[in-house]
LUMVEXPA-544190 format. One record per residue (C-alpha): residue number from 1; residue in three letters; chain; x, y, z. Coordinates in nm, 4 decimals, always signed. Each point is the difference from the previous one (the first is absolute). Example, Ala and Ser with C-alpha at 12.3 -4.5 7.8 and 13.67 -1.06 7.14 Angstrom:
REM LUMVEXPA-544190
rec nr:1; rest:Ala; kette:A; east:+1.2300; north:-0.4500; up:+0.7800
rec nr:2; rest:Ser; kette:A; east:+0.1370; north:+0.3440; up:-0.0660
END
This chain:
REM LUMVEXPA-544190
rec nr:1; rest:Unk; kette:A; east:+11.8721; north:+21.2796; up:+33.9053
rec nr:2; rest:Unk; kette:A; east:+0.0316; north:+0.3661; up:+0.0450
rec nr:3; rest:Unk; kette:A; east:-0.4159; north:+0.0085; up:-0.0083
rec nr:4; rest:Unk; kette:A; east:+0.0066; north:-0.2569; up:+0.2627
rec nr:5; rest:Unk; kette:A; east:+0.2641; north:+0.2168; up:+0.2623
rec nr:6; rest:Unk; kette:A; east:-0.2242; north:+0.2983; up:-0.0432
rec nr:7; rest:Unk; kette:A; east:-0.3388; north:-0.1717; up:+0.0329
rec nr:8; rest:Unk; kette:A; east:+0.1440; north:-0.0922; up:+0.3824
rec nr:9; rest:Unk; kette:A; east:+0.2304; north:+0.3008; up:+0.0655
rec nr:10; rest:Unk; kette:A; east:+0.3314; north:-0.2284; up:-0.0189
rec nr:11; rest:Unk; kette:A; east:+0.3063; north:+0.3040; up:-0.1327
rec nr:12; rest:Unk; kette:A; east:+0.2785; north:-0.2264; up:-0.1711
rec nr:13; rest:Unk; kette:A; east:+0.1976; north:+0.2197; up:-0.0307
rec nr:14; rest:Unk; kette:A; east:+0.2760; north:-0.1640; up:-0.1282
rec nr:15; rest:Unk; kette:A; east:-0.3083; north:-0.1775; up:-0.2466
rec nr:16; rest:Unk; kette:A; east:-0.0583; north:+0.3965; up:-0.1692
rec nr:17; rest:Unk; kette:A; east:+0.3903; north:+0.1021; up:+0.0698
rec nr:18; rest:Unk; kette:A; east:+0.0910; north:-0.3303; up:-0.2487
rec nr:19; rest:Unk; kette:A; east:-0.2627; north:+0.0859; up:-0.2646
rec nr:20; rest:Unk; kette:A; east:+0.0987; north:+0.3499; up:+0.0020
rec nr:21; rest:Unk; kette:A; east:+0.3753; north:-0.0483; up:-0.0565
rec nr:22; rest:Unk; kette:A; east:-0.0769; north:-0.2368; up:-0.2946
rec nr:23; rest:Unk; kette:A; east:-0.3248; north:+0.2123; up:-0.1215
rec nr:24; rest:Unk; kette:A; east:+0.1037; north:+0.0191; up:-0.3531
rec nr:25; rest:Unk; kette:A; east:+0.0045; north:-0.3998; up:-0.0194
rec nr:26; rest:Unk; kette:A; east:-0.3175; north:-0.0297; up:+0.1718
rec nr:27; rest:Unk; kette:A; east:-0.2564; north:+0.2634; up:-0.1303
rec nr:28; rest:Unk; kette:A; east:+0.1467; north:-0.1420; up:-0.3582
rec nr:29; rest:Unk; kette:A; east:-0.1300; north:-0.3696; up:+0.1086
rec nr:30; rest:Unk; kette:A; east:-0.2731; north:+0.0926; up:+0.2263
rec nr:31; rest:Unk; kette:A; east:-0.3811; north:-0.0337; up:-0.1863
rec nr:32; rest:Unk; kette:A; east:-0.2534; north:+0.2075; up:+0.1035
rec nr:33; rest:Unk; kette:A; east:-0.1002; north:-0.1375; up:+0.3448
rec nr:34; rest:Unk; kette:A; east:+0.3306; north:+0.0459; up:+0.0716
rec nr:35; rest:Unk; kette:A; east:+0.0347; north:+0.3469; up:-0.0710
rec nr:36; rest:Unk; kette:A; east:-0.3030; north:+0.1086; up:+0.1825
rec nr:37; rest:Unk; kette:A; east:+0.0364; north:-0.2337; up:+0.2930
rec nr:38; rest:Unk; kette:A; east:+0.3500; north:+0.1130; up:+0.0986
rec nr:39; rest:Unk; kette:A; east:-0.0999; north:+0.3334; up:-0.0886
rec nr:40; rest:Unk; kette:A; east:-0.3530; north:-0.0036; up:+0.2384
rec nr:41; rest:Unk; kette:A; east:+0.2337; north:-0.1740; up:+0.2873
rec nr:42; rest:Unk; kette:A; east:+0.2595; north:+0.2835; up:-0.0475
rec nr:43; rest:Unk; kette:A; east:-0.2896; north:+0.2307; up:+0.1070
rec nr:44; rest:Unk; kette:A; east:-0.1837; north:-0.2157; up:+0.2465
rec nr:45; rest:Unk; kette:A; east:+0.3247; north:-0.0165; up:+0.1771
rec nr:46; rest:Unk; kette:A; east:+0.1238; north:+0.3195; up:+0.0120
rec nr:47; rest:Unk; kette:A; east:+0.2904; north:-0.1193; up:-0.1887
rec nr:48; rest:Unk; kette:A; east:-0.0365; north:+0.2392; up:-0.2797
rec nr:49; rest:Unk; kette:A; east:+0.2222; north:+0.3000; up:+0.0997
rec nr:50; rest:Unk; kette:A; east:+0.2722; north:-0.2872; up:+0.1291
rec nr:51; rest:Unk; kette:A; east:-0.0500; north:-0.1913; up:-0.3681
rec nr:52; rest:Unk; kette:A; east:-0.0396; north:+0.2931; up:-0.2033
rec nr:53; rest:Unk; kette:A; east:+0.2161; north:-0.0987; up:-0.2829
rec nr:54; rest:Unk; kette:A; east:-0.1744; north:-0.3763; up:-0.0240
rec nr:55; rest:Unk; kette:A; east:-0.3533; north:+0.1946; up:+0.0123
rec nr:56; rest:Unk; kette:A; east:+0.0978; north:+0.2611; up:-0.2711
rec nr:57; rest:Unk; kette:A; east:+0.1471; north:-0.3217; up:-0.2172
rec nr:58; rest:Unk; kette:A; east:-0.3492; north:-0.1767; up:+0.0374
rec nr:59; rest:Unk; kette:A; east:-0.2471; north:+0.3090; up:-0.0326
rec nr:60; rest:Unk; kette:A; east:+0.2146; north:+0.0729; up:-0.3280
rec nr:61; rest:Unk; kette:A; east:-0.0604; north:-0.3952; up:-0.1202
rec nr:62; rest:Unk; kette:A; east:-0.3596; north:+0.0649; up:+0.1066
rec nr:63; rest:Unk; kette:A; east:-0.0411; north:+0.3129; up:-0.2331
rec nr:64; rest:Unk; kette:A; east:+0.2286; north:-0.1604; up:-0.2800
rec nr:65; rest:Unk; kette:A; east:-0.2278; north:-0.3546; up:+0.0041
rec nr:66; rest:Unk; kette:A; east:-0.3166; north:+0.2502; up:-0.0260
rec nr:67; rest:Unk; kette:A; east:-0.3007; north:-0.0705; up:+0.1849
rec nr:68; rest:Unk; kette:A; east:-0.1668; north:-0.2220; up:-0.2089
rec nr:69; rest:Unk; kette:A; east:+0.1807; north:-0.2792; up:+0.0490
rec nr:70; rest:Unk; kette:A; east:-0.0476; north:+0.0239; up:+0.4243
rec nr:71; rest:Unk; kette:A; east:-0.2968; north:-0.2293; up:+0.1198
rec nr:72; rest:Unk; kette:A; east:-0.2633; north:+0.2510; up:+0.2059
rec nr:73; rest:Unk; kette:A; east:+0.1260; north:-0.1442; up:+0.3330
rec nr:74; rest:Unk; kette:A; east:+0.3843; north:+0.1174; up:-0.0787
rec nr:75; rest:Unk; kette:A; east:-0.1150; north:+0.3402; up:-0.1077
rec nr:76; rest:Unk; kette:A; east:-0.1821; north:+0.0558; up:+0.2744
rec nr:77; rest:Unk; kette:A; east:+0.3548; north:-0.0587; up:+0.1339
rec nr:78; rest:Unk; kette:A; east:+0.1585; north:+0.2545; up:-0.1547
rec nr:79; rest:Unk; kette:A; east:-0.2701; north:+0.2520; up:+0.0540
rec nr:80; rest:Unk; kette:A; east:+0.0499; north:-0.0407; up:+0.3335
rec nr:81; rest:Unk; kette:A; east:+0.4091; north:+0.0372; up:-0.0456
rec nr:82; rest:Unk; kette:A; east:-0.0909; north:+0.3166; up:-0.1941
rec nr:83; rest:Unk; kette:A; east:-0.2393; north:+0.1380; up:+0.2598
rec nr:84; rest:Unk; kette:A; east:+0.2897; north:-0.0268; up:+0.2492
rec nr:85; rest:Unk; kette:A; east:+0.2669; north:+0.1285; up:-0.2373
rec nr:86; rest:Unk; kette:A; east:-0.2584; north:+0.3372; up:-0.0126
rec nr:87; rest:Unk; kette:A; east:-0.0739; north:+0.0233; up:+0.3451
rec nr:88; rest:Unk; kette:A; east:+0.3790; north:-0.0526; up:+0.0999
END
């Protein structure tokens, strides 16, 4: 879902504010789509600075998971989440 609010520009808000209070439940659940789909919208949103702690949670679930187990399209992803970490 959070793929499909950044592919069109839509800002939940509320949608990133609710995964961010209960990050700890949610990067623990989420697979790897998840983690670098929520992580990419972050970005493509310019949600990250307002969602810091839910980004932090996911880019240390990324590292943790190791990227060997991320299909090409979801690291490309998280390049792109790391590019903008850099350049912010």
């Amino acid at each position: 879902m959070a793929l499909a609010f950044a592919e069109i520009g839509f800002k939940p808000a509320s949608f990133f504010n609710c995964l961010e209070k209960h990050a700890d439940e949610f990067v623990a659940t989420a697979d790897e789509q998840a983690i670098a789909n929520v992580s990419w919208s972050l970005v493509a949103l310019g949600l990250a600075s307002k969602n810091e702690a839910l980004l932090q949670a996911l880019w240390k679930r990324a590292i943790e998971t190791g990227a060997s187990k991320f299909p090409s399209k979801n690291l490309q992803q998280l390049v792109q989440v790391y590019v903008h970490a850099r350049a912010s």
